[in-house]
HTML snippet that shows the backbone in 3Dmol.js (N, CA, C, O; Angstrom):
<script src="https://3Dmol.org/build/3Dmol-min.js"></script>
<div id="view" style="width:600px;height:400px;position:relative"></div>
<script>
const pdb = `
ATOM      1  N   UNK A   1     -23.301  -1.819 -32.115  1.00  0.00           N
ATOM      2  CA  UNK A   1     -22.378  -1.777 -30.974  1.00  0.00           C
ATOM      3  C   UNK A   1     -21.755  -0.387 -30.853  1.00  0.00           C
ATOM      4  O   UNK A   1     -21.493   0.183 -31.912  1.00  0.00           O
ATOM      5  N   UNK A   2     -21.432   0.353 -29.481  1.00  0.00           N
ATOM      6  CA  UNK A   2     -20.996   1.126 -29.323  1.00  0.00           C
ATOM      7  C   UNK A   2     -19.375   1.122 -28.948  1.00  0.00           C
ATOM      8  O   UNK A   2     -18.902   0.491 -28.002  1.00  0.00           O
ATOM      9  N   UNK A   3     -18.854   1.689 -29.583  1.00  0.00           N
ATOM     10  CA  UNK A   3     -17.435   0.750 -29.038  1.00  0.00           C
ATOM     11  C   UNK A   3     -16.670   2.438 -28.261  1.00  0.00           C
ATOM     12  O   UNK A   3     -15.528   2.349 -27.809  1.00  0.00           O
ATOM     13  N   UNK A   4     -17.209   3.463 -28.208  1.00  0.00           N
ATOM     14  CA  UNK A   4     -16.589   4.661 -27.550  1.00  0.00           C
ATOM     15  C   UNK A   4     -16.269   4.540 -25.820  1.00  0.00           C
ATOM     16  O   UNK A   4     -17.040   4.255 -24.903  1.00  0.00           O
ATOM     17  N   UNK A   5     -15.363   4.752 -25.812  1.00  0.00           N
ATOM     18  CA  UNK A   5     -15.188   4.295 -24.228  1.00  0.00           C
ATOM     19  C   UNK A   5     -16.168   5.099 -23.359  1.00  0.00           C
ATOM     20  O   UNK A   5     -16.805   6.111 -23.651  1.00  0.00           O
ATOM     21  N   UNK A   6     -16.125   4.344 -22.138  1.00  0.00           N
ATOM     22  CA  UNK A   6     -17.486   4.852 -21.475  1.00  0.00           C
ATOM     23  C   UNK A   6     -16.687   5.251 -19.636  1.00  0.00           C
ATOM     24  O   UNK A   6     -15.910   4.688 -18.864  1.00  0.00           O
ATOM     25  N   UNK A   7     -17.241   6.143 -19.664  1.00  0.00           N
ATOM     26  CA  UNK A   7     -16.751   7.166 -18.220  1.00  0.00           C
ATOM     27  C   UNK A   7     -17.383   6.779 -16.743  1.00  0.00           C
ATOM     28  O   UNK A   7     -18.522   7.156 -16.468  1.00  0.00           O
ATOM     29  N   UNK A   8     -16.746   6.155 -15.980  1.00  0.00           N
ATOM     30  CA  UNK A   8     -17.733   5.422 -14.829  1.00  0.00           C
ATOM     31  C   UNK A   8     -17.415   6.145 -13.515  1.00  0.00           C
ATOM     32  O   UNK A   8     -16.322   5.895 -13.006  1.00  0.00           O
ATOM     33  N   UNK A   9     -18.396   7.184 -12.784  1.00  0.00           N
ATOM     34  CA  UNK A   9     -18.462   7.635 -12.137  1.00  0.00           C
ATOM     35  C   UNK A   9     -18.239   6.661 -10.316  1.00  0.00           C
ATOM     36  O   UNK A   9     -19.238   6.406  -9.642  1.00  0.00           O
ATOM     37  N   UNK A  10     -16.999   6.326  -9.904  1.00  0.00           N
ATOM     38  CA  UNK A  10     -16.859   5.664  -9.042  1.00  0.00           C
ATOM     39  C   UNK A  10     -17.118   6.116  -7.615  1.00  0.00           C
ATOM     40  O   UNK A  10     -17.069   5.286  -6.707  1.00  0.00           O
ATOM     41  N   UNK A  11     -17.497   7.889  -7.282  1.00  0.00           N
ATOM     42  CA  UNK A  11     -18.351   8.393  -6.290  1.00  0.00           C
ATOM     43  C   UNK A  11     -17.661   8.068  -4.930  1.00  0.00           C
ATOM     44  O   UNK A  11     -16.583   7.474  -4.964  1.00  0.00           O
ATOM     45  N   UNK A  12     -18.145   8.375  -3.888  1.00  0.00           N
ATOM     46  CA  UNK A  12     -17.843   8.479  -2.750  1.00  0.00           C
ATOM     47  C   UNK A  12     -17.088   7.205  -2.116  1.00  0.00           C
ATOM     48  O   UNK A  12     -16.024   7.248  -1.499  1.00  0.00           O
ATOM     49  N   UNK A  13     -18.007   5.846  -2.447  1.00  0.00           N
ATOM     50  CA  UNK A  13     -17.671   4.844  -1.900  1.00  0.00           C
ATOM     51  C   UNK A  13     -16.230   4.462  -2.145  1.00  0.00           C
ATOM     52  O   UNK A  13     -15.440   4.156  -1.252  1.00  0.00           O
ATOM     53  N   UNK A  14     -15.942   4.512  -3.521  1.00  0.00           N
ATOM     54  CA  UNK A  14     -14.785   3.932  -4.487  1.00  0.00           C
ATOM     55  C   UNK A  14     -13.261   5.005  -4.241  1.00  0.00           C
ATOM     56  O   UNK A  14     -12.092   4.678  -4.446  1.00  0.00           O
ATOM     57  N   UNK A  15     -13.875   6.523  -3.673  1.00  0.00           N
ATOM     58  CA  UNK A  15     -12.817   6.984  -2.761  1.00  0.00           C
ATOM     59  C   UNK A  15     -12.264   6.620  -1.670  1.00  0.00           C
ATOM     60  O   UNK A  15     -11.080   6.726  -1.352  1.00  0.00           O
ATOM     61  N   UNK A  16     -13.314   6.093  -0.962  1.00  0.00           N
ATOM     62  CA  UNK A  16     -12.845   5.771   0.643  1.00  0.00           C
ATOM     63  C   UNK A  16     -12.131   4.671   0.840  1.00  0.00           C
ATOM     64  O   UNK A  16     -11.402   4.424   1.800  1.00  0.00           O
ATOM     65  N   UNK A  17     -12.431   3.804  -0.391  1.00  0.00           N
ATOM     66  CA  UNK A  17     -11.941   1.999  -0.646  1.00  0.00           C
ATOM     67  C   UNK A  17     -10.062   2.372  -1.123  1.00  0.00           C
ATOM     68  O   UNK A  17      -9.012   1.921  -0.663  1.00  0.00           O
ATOM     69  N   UNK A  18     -10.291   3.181  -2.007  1.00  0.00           N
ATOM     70  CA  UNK A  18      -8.860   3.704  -2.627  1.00  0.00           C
ATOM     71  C   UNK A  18      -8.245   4.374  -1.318  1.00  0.00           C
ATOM     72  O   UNK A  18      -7.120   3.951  -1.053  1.00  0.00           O
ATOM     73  N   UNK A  19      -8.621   5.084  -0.673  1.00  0.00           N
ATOM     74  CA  UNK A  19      -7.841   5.489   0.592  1.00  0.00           C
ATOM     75  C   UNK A  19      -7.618   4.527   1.612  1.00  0.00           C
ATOM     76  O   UNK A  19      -6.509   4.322   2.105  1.00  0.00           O
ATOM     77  N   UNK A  20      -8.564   3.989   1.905  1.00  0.00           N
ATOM     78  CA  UNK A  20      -8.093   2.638   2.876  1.00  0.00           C
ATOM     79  C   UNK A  20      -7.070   1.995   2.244  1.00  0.00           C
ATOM     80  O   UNK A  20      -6.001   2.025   2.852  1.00  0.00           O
ATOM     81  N   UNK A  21      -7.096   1.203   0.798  1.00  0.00           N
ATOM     82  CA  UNK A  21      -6.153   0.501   0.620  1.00  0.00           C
ATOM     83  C   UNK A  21      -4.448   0.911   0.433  1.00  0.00           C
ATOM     84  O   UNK A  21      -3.454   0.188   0.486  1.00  0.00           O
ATOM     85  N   UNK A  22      -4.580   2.257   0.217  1.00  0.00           N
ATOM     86  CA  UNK A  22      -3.335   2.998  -0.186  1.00  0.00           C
ATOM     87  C   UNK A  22      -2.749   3.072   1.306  1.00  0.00           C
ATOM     88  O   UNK A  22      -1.650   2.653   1.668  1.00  0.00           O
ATOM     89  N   UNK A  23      -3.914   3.819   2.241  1.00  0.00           N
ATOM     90  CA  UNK A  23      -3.168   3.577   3.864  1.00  0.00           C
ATOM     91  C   UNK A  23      -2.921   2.219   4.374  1.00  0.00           C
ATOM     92  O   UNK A  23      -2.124   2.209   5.312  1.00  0.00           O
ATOM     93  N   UNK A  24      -3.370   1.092   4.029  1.00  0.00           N
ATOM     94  CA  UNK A  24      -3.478   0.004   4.768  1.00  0.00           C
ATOM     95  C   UNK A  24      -1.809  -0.818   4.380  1.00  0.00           C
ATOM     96  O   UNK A  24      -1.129  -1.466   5.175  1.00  0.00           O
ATOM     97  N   UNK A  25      -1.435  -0.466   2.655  1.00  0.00           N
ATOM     98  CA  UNK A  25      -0.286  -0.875   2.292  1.00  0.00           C
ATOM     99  C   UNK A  25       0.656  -0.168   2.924  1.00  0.00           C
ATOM    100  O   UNK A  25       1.414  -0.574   3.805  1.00  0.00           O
ATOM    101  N   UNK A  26       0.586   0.956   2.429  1.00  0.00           N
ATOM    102  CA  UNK A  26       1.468   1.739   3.262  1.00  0.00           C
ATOM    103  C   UNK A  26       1.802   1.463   4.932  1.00  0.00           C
ATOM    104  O   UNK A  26       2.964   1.432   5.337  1.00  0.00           O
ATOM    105  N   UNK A  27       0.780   1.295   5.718  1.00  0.00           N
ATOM    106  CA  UNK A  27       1.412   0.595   7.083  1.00  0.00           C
ATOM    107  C   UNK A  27       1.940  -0.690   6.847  1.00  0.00           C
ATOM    108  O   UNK A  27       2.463  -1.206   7.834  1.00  0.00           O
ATOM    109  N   UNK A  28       1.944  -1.252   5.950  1.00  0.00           N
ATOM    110  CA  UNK A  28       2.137  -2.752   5.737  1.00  0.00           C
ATOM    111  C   UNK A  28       3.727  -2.574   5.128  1.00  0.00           C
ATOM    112  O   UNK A  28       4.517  -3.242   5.796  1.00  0.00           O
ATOM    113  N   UNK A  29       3.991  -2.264   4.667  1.00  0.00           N
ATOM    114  CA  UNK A  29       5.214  -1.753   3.983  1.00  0.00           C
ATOM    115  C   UNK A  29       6.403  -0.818   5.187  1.00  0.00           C
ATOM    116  O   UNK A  29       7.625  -0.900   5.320  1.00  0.00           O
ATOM    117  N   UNK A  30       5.532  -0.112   5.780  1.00  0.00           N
ATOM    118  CA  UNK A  30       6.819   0.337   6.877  1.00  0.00           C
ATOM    119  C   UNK A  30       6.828  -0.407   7.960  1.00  0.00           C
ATOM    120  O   UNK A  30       7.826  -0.234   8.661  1.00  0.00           O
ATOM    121  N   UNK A  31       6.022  -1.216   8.360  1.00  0.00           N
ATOM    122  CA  UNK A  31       6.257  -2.486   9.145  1.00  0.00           C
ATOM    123  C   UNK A  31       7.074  -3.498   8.704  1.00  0.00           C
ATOM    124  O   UNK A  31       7.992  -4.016   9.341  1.00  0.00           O
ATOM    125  N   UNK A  32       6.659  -3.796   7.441  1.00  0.00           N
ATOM    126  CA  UNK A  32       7.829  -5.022   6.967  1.00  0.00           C
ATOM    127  C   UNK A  32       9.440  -4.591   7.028  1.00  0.00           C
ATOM    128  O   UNK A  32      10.382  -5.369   7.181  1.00  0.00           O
ATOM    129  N   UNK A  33       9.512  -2.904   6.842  1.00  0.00           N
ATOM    130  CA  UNK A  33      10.449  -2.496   6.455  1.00  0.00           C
ATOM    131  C   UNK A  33      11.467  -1.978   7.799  1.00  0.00           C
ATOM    132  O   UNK A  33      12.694  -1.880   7.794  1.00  0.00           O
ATOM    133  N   UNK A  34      10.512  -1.693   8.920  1.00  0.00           N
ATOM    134  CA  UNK A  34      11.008  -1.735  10.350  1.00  0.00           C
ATOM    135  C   UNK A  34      11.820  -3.268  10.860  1.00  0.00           C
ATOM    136  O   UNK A  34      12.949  -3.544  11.268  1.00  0.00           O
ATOM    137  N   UNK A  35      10.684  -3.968  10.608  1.00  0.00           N
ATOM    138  CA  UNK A  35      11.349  -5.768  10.715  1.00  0.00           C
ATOM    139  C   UNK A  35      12.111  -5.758  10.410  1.00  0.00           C
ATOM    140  O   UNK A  35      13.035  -5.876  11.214  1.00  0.00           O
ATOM    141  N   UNK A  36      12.455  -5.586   8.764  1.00  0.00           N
ATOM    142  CA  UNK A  36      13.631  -6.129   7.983  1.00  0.00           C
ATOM    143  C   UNK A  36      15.046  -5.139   8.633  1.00  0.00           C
ATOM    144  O   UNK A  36      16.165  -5.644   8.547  1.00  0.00           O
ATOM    145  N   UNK A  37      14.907  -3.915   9.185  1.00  0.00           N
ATOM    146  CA  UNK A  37      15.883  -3.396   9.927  1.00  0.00           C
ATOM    147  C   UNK A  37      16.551  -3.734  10.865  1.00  0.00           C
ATOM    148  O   UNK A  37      17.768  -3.641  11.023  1.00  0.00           O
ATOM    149  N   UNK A  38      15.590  -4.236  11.679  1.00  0.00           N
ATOM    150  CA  UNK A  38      16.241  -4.879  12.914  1.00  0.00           C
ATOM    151  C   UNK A  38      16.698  -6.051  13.067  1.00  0.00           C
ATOM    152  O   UNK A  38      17.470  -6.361  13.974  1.00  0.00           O
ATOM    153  N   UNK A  39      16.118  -7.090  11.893  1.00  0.00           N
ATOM    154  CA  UNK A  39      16.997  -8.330  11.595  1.00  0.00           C
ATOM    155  C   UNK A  39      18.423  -8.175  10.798  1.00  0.00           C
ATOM    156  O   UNK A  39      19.481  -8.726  11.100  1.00  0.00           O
ATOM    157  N   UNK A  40      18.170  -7.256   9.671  1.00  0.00           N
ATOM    158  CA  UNK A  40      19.653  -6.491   9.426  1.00  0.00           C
ATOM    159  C   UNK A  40      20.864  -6.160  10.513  1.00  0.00           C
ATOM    160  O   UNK A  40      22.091  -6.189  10.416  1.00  0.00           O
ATOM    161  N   UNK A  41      19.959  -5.835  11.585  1.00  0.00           N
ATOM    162  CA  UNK A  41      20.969  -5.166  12.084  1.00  0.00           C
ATOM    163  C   UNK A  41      21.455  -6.069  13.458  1.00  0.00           C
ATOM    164  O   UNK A  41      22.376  -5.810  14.233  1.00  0.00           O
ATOM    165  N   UNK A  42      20.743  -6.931  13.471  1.00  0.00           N
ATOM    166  CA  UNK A  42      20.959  -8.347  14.346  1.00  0.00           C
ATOM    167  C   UNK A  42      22.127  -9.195  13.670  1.00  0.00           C
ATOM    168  O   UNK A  42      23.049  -9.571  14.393  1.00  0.00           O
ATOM    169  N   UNK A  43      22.128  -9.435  12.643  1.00  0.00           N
ATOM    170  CA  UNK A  43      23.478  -9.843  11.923  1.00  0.00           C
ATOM    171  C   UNK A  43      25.040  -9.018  11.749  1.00  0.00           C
ATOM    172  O   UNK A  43      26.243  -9.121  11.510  1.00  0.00           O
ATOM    173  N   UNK A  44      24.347  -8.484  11.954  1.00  0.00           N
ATOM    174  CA  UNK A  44      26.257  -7.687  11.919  1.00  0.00           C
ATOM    175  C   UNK A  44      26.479  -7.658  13.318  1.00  0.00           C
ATOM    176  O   UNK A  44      25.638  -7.271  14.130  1.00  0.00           O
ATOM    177  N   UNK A  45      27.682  -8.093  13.615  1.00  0.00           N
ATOM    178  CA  UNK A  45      28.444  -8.349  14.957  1.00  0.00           C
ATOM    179  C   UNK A  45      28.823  -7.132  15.132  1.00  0.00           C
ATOM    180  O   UNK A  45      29.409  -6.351  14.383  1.00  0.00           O
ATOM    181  N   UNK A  46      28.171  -6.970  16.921  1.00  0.00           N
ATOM    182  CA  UNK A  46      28.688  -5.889  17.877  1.00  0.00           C
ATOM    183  C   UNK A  46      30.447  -5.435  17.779  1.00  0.00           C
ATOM    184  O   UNK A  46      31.212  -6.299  18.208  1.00  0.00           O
ATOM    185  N   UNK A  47      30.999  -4.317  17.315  1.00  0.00           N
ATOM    186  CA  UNK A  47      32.202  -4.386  17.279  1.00  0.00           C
ATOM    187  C   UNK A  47      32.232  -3.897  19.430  1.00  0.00           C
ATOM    188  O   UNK A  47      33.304  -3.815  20.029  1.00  0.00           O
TER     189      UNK A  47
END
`;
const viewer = $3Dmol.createViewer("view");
viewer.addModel(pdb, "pdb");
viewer.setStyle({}, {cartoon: {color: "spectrum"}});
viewer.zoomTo();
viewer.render();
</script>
């Protein structure tokens, strides 16, 4: 058995997957975070 860790070349595809998902949260996150503003700010009474 070889037990030395082994180096896995994840290449072009495994970049584009990591960039989609990093952008896709990221819109997902300032959307939730736009929402959650404006319901914030729906609760506090108009002085």
């Amino acid at each position: 058995m070889n037990d030395t860790p082994q180096t896995v070349n994840v290449g072009l595809a495994g970049s584009l997957t990591m960039i989609l998902l990093v952008t896709a949260v990221t819109l997902l996150m300032v959307s939730f975070y736009r929402r959650y503003k404006r319901a914030a700010d729906k609760k506090e009474p108009q002085d």
